[in-house]
C-alpha positions as CSV (number, residue, x, y, z in Angstrom):
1,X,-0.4,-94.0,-1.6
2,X,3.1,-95.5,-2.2
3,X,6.5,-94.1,-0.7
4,X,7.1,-93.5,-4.1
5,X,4.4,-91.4,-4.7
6,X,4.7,-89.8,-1.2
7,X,8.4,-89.1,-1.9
8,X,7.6,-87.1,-5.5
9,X,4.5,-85.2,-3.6
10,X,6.9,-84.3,-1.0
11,X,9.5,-83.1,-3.3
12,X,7.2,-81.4,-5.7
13,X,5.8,-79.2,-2.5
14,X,9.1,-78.3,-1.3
15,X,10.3,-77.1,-4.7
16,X,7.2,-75.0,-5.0
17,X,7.7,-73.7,-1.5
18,X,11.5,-72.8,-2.1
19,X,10.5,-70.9,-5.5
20,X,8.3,-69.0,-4.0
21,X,10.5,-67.9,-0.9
22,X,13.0,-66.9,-4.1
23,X,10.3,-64.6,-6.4
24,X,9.4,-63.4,-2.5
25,X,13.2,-62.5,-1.8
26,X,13.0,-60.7,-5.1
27,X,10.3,-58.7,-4.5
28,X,11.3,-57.7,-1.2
29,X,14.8,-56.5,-3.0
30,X,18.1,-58.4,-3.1
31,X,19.7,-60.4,0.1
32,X,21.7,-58.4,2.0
33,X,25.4,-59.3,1.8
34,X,25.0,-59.9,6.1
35,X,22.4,-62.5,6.0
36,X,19.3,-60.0,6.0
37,X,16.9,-58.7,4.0
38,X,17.3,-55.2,2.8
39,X,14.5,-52.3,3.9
40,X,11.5,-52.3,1.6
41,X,12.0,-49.2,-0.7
42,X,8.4,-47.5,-1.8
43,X,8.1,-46.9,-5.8
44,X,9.3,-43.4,-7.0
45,X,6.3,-41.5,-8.1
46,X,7.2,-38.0,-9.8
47,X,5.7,-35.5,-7.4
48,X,2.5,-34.0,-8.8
49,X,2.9,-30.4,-10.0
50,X,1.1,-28.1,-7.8
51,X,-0.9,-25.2,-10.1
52,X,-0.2,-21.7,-9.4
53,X,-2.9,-19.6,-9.6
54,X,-2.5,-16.1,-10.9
55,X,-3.6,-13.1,-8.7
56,X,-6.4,-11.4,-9.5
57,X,-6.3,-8.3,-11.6
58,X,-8.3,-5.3,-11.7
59,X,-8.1,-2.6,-14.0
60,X,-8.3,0.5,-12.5
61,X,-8.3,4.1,-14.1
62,X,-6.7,6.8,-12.3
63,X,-5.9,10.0,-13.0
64,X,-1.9,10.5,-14.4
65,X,-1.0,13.9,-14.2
66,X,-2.3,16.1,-17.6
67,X,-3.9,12.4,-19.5
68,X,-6.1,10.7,-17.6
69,X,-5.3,6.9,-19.0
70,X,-6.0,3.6,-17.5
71,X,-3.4,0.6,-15.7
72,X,-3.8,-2.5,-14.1
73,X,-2.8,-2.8,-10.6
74,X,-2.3,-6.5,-9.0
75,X,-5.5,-6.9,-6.2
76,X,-5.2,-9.5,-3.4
77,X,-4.4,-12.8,-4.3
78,X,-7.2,-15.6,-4.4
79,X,-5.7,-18.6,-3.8
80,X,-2.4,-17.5,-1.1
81,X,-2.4,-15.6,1.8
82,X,0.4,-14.2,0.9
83,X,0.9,-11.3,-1.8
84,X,3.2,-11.6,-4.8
85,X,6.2,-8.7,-4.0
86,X,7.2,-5.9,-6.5
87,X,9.7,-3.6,-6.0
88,X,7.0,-0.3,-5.5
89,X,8.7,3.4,-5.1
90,X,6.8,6.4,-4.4
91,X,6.9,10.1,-3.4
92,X,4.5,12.1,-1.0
93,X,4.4,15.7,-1.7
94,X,3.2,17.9,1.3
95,X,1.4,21.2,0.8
96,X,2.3,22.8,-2.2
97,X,-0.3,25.8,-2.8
98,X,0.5,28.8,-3.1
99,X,-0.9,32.0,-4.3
100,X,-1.6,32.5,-8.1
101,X,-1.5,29.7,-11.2
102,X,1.3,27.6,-10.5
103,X,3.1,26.2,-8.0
104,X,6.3,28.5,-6.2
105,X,9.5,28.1,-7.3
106,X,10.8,25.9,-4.2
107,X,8.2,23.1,-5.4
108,X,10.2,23.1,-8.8
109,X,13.7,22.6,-7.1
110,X,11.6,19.5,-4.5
111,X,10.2,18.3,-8.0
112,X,13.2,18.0,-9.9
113,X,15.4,16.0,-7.3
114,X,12.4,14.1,-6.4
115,X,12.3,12.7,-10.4
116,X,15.8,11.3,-9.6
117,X,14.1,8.8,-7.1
118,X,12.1,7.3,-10.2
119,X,8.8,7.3,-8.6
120,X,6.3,4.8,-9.5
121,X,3.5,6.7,-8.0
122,X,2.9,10.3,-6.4
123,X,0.9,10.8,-3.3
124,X,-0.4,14.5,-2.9
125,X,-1.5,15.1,1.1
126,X,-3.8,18.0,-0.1
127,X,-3.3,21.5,0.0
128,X,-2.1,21.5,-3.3
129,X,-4.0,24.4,-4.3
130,X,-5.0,27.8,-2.7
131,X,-8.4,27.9,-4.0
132,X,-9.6,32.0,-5.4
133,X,-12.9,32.9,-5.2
134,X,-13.7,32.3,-9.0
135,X,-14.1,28.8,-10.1
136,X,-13.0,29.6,-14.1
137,X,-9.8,30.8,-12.0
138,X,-9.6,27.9,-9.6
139,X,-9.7,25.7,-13.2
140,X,-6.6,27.2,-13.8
141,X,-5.5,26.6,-10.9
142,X,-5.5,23.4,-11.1
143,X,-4.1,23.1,-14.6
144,X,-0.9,24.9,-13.8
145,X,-0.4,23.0,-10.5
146,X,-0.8,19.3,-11.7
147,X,1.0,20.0,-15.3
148,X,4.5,19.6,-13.9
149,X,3.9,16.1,-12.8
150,X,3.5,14.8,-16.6
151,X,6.9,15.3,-16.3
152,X,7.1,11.8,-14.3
153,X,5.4,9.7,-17.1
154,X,2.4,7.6,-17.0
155,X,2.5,7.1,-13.2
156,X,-0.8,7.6,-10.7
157,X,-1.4,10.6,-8.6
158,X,-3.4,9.8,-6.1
159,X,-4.4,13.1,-4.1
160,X,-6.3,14.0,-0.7
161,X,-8.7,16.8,-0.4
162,X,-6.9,19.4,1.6
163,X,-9.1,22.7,3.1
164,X,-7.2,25.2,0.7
165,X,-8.7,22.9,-2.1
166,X,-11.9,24.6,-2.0
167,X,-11.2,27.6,1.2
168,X,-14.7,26.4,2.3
169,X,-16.5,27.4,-0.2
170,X,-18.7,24.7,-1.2
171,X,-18.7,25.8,-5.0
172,X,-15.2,25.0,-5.4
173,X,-15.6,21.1,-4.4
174,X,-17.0,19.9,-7.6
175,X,-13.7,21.2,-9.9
176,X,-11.5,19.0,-7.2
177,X,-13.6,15.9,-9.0
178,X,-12.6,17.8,-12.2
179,X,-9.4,17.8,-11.8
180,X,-9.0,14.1,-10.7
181,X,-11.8,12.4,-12.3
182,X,-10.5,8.8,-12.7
183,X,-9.8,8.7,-9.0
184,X,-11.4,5.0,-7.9
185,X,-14.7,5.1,-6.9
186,X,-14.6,2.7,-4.0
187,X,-15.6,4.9,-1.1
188,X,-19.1,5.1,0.7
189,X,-21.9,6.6,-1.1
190,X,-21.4,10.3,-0.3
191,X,-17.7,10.3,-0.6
192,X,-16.9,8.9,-4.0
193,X,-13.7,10.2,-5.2
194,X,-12.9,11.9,-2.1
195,X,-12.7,8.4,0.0
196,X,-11.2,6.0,-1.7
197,X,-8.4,2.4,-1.5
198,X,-6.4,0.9,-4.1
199,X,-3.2,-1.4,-4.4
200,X,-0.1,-0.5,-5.9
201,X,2.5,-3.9,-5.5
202,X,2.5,-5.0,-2.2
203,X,0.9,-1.6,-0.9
204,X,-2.4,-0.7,0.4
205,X,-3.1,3.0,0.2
206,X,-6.2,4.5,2.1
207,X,-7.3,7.8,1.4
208,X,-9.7,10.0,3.4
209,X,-11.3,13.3,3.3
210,X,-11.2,15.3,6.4
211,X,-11.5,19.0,5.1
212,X,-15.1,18.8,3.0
213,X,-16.2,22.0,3.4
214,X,-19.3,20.3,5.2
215,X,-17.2,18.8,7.7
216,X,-13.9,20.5,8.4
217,X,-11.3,18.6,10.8
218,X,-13.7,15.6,10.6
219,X,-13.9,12.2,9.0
220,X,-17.4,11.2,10.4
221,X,-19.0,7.7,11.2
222,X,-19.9,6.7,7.2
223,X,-16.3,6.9,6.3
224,X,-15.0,5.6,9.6
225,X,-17.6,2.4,9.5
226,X,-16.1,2.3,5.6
227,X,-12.6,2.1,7.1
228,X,-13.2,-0.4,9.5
229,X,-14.6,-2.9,6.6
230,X,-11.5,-1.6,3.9
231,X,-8.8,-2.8,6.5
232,X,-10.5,-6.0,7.2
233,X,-10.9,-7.2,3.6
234,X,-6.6,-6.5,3.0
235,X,-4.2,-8.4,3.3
236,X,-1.6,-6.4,1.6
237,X,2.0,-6.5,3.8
238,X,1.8,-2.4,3.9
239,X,-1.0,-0.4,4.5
240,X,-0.8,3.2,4.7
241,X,-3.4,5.7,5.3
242,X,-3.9,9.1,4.3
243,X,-5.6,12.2,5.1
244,X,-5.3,16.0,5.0
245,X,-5.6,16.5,8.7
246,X,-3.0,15.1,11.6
247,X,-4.4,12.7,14.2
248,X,-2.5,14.5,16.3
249,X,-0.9,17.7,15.7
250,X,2.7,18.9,16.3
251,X,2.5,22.9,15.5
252,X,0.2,25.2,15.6
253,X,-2.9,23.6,14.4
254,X,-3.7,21.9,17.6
255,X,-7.2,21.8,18.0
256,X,-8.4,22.4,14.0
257,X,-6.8,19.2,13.0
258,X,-9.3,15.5,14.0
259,X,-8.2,16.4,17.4
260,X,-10.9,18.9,17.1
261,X,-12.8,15.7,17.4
262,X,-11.1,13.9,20.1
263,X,-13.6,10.9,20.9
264,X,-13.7,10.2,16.7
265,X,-10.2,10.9,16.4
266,X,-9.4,8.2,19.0
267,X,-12.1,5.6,17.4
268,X,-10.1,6.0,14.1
269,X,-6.6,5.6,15.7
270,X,-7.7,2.2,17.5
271,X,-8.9,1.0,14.0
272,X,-5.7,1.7,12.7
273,X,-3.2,-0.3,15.4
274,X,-6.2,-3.4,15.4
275,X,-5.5,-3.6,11.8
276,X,-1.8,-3.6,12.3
277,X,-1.4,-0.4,9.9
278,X,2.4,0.6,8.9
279,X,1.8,4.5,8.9
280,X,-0.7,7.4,8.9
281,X,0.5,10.2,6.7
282,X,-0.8,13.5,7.1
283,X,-0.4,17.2,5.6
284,X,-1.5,20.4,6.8
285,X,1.2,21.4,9.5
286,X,3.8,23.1,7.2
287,X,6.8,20.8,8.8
288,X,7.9,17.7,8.9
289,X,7.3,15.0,12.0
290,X,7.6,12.0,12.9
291,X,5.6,10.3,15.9
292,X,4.7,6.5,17.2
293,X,1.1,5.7,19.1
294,X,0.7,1.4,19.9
295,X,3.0,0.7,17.3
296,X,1.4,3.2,14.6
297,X,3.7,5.7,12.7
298,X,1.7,9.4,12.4
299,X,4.3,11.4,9.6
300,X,3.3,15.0,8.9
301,X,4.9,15.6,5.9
302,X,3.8,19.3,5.3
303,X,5.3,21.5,2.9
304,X,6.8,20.8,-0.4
305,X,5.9,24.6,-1.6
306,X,4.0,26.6,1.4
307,X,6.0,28.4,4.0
308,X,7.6,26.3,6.6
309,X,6.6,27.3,10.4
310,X,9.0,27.5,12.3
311,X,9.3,27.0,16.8
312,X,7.7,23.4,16.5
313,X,10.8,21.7,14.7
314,X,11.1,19.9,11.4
315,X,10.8,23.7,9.6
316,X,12.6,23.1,6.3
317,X,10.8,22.3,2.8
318,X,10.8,18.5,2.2
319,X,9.4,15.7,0.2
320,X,9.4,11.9,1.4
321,X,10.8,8.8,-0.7
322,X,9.0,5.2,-0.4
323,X,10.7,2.5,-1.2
324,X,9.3,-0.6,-0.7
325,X,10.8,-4.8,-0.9
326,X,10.2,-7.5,0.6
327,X,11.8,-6.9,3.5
328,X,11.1,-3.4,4.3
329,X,9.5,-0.3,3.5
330,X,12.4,2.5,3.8
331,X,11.0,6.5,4.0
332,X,13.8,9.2,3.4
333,X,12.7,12.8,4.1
334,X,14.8,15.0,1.4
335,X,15.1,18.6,2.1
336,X,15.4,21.4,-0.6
337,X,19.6,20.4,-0.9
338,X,18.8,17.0,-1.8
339,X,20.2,15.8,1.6
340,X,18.8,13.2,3.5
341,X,16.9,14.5,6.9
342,X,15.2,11.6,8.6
343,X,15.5,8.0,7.8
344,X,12.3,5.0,8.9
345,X,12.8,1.6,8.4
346,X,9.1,-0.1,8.5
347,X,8.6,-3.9,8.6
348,X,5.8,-5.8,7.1
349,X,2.6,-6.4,9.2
């Protein structure tokens, strides 16, 4: 090959080398004004949207106060841990009954400044009834004890069987069904209507019967085995359970509450800490209390219309306000006056 030839082969490969070191140095981004070559800089993708899947909804009839009439409630997410919030306010009512038709007169002055707290739901702790010894009277009964509460709209009443319900007489436990009968039908076999769960916002609400006239002061292994598997499938923030009769009574019914079970009553009270439970409400005790056990709130909230008794403390008529965010479920205890007795702040499990 002539140096000719050589000369214009050699100068042909080093003008190809030197372009491509340019396109490279283009690629790569522009020199850097200090000699170097900038940082390579990935391509900007636009971030993929991420779909939000809905929670699951369940429509659930339950009884709202004279009309029975059906509403959704929002059940446990599918696809997050984690529950979409809703402001949620409620009110429990303690024992109500009373001799005769209709409630007594203090229960009108509770109801009335309860309204003002805008409940979303009503909680009734049993007892709302004193049940006579004719059932075509016990019908009416119930008529002229539940008809004030149409007076908070189309709002759920969820109610716990209390032993003036039926005064143990067995014939009297069929017109509680009666007058509730769109109550969900969740519990175990022999307890539907009395045992049941359902979610309101970011609440769990548990209720229990532990005055059948079969089975006074007792909640038994069926609903207890029931319980154990209800907590377990939740993952609601809140969970609050409900019965008639304390776990552990602070007045005179010591020994004819589920203490009168002690062994049972302690099996249930360990399910409720292991599932990290925010409170136990209970009725019966005509006062109001307020207790802690491993981290477990007991609150006898006991008369919104019967007698209060008095020597054991918290003797004065009261209902309780729920009011429930994100950050905390707050419980006011209201006496007759509308003033504010007892304050809880409850944190999320």
């Amino acid at each position: 090959m002539s140096q000719n030839n050589l000369s214009r082969n050699t100068r042909r490969r080093f003008l190809k080398k030197a372009a491509g070191l340019a396109f490279g140095g283009l690629s790569l981004g522009w020199l850097a004004a200090c000699g170097e070559v900038a940082t390579p800089q990935p391509p900007t993708v636009a971030p993929t949207a991420i779909p939000t899947v809905p929670p699951t909804t369940v429509a659930t009839s339950l009884p709202v106060a004279t009309t029975a009439q059906a509403i959704t409630t929002v059940a446990l997410p599918t696809a997050s841990p984690t529950p979409t919030f809703q402001r949620v306010g409620f009110i429990v009512y303690g024992d109500i009954r009373t001799a005769g038709l209709k409630p007594p007169p203090i229960f009108d002055k509770l109801f009335a400044l309860s309204k003002e707290y805008k409940p979303q739901a009503a909680i009734l702790v049993g007892d709302i009834i004193n049940a006579e010894d004719d059932n075509a009277v016990v019908k009416k009964q119930w008529e002229g004890h539940l008809q004030p509460f149409a007076a908070l709209g189309n709002i759920p009443i969820l109610p716990t069987i209390g032993n003036h319900e039926t005064n143990y007489r067995k014939a009297a436990t069929p017109l509680y069904l009666e007058a509730f009968p769109n109550l969900p039908k969740n519990g175990p076999a022999d307890f539907k209507g009395f045992t049941y769960s359902i979610d309101i916002g970011a609440v769990h609400f548990v209720t229990l019967a532990s005055e059948l006239p079969s089975q006074p002061h007792q909640l038994g292994k069926v609903q207890l085995d029931w319980l154990e598997q209800d907590l377990k499938a939740t993952r609601q923030p809140y969970i609050l359970v409900i019965s008639h009769d304390p776990a552990y009574p602070a007045g005179p019914h010591v020994g004819n509450s589920l203490d009168a079970y002690p062994t049972e009553r302690d099996a249930f009270w360990k399910l409720l800490v292991a599932n990290n439970v925010t409170a136990f409400i209970a009725g019966h005790e005509h006062l109001y209390n307020k207790s802690i056990r491993n981290g477990v709130y007991q609150l006898i909230i006991g008369t919104s219309g019967s007698y209060p008794y008095s020597g054991w403390g918290g003797d004065f008529y009261h209902f309780a306000s729920f009011e429930v965010t994100q950050q905390a479920m707050t419980v006011q205890i209201i006496d007759e006056s509308g003033k504010e007795r007892d304050k809880i702040i409850l944190k999320p499990r």
